[in-house]
Each structure stands twice: as structure tokens, then as C-alpha cells.
Residue, then its C-alpha position, 0 to 999 in steps of 0.5 A: x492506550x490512545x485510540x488510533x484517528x481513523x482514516x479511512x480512504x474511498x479510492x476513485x476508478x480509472x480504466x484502461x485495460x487492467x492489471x487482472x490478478x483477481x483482485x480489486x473488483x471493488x476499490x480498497x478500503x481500510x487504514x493505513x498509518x502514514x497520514x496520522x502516525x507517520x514513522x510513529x509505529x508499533x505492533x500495539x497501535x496495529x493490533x489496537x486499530x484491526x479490533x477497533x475496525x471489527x468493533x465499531x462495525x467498519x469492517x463489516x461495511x466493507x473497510x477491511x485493509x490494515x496497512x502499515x506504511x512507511x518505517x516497519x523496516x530497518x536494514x537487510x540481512x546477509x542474504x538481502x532479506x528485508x528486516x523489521x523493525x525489532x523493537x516495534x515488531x517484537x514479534x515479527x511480520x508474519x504473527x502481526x499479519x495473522x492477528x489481522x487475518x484472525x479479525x477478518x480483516x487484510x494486511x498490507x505493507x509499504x516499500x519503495x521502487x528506489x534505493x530507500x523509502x521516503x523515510x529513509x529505510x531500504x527500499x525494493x530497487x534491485x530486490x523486488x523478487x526476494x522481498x515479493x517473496x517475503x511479502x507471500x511467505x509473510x501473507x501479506x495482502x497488500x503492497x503500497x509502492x512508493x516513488x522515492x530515491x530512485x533516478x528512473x521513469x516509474x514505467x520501467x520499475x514498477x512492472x519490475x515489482x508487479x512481475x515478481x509479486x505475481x510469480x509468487x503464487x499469492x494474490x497480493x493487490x499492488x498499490x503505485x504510490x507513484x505520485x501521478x507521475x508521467x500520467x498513469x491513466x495512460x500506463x499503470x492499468x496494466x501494472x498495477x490494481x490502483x495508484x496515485x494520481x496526485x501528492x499526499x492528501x492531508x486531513x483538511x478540507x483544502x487538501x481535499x478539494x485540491x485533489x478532486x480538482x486535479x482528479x476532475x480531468x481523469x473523469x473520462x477514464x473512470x469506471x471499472x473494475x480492476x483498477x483504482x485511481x487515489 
């Protein structure tokens, strides 16, 4: 089986006053699948990369996140319960979550604040407390939460989410994937442990260099715990 690319992300702070559920006292590190598989994913390229990450070491320096992004879900059922994809997750979620937690390592998933993802599959909008609740039965770690298909300000529907993910009782650090819209610095500290402050970021130098320049601006409000700009 191919080895899985890699790509691992060191995560730049911000601070205002924070979102403080305990967690993000140091940035996130680890992997996610988006920017090498996109919607190319399975359970296997999961689990492959949570042993890779324990065998070569980068677990143990502290790269402990296993994110799987966009295109894991497929529809909902009759009670609004989001579904994975059946024949990528054969054996559901939560096993995919535990195998992950047995490593040592964290798991996290994607959704959307809009009526679907960027890849079309169903998004939160209007299911926040039903999929947070999921999200905690399921003992996921993590939520990127991306800024597709809806109509409004991020402002008003990302505290939507950090609302309900925070009345389940499990501690699960929220990633805004809101592209940097409507300055953040100014406004998601209090939502959300990190989020975005420019588009995607593409693994070449260009796309690097870019990002830092749009990031040079925020430096004055860089620096403490709680909150991560990326």
C-alpha cells in the first residue's frame, strides 16, 4: 500500500481574549487529509497514516492529530444523524476513532457552517447540536469547520457550533476554517481554539510565501495560548 505524503502543519498564534475549554495550550500539530487525498479517502489510508505517525517518531514530537477532512460523510438519516461514507468506513467512525486513540494519537473530523461542504456532502447548518453530539459519542478530538454554501456572516454561525460542541461535556478543540473572512483576529478568539486567516495552502513555496505575507499584518496580535491563527 502507498505511503500516505505527510503534511504536517505548525499552526501560528494569535490573542485576544480566548475561547478557554481547556485545550490549545500549545498549537495543533499532526495530519490532515485534504491538501494530498482530497475526497480520495478510506479507513485504510487512516489507519496507515496513525502507525506511520507512531513509527517514525512524529508522534512522540508532538504531531498527535489524525484529521479527516472533507468527504467522510454521505447523506443523514431519518432523525437527522449524519452518516459516513459505507464503503470507505466500513467499519464505522467511532472503531476508525478508537484504532487512532490505541496509537496514542487524537482524532478529528471536518464539517461545514453551510448547508453542505466544499465537496458537496451535508453540511451542520441547522444541525450543530445533533452532529456535536455525534462528533462526542463518536470521541472525536477535533472539528475543522469550514465556510461553504451558506449565505451568512461567519460571526453569527460559527458560535452556533462552539455552543453545541461545548454542551456535550467532551472537550473537543474547534478549528474555524472560515478562510479569514471578516477579520477574525477581531472576533474568533472568543469562538473558536484556532482558525484561518488566509485560503488553502498549497505544498509549494509560492503558496507559502504568500500566506506569511498576508499573516506579516497580524503580528501585533500573536502570542498566547488558547488561540491559534493558520
Amino acid at each position: 500500500m502507498k505511503k500516505p505524503l505527510l503534511l504536517l502543519s505548525l499552526l501560528f498564534s494569535v490573542y485576544v481574549h480566548a475561547l478557554d475549554n481547556g485545550l490549545a495550550l500549545t498549537p495543533q500539530m499532526g495530519f490532515n487529509t485534504w491538501n494530498h487525498f482530497g475526497c480520495g479517502i478510506n479507513e485504510a489510508l487512516i489507519r496507515q497514516t496513525a502507525d506511520t505517525m507512531v513509527k517514525t517518531g512524529l508522534a512522540e514530537a508532538g504531531y498527535t492529530f489524525v484529521n479527516l477532512d472533507d468527504c467522510w460523510q454521505t447523506s443523514r438519516d431519518a432523525t437527522g444523524r449524519i452518516i459516513a461514507d459505507p464503503k470507505a468506513f466500513p467499519s464505522g467512525i467511532p472503531a476508525l476513532a478508537s484504532y487512532v486513540h490505541g496509537k496514542g494519537l487524537k482524532f478529528g473530523l471536518y464539517s461545514d457552517a453551510g448547508n453542505h461542504t466544499c465537496g458537496g456532502r451535508p453540511g451542520s447548518l441547522g444541525y450543530e447540536k445533533i452532529d456535536a453530539q455525534t462528533y462526542a459519542e463518536w470521541q472525536v478530538d477535533y472539528l475543522k469547520y469550514d465556510n461553504c454554501n451558506a449565505n451568512t456572516s461567519p460571526e453569527s454561525r460559527y458560535p452556533v457550533m462552539r455552543d453545541a460542541l461545548n454542551s456535550t461535556g467532551r472537550r473537543i478543540f474547534f478549528s474555524m476554517c472560515e478562510w479569514g473572512v471578516d477579520n477574525p483576529a477581531t472576533w474568533a478568539p472568543k469562538v473558536g481554539n484556532s482558525w484561518r486567516t488566509t485560503a488553502d495552502i498549497w505544498d509549494n513555496w509560492n503558496s507559502m510565501l504568500n500566506n506569511i505575507a498576508l499573516n506579516s499584518i497580524l503580528n501585533e496580535a500573536a502570542g498566547q495560548p488558547y488561540m491559534w491563527r493558520k
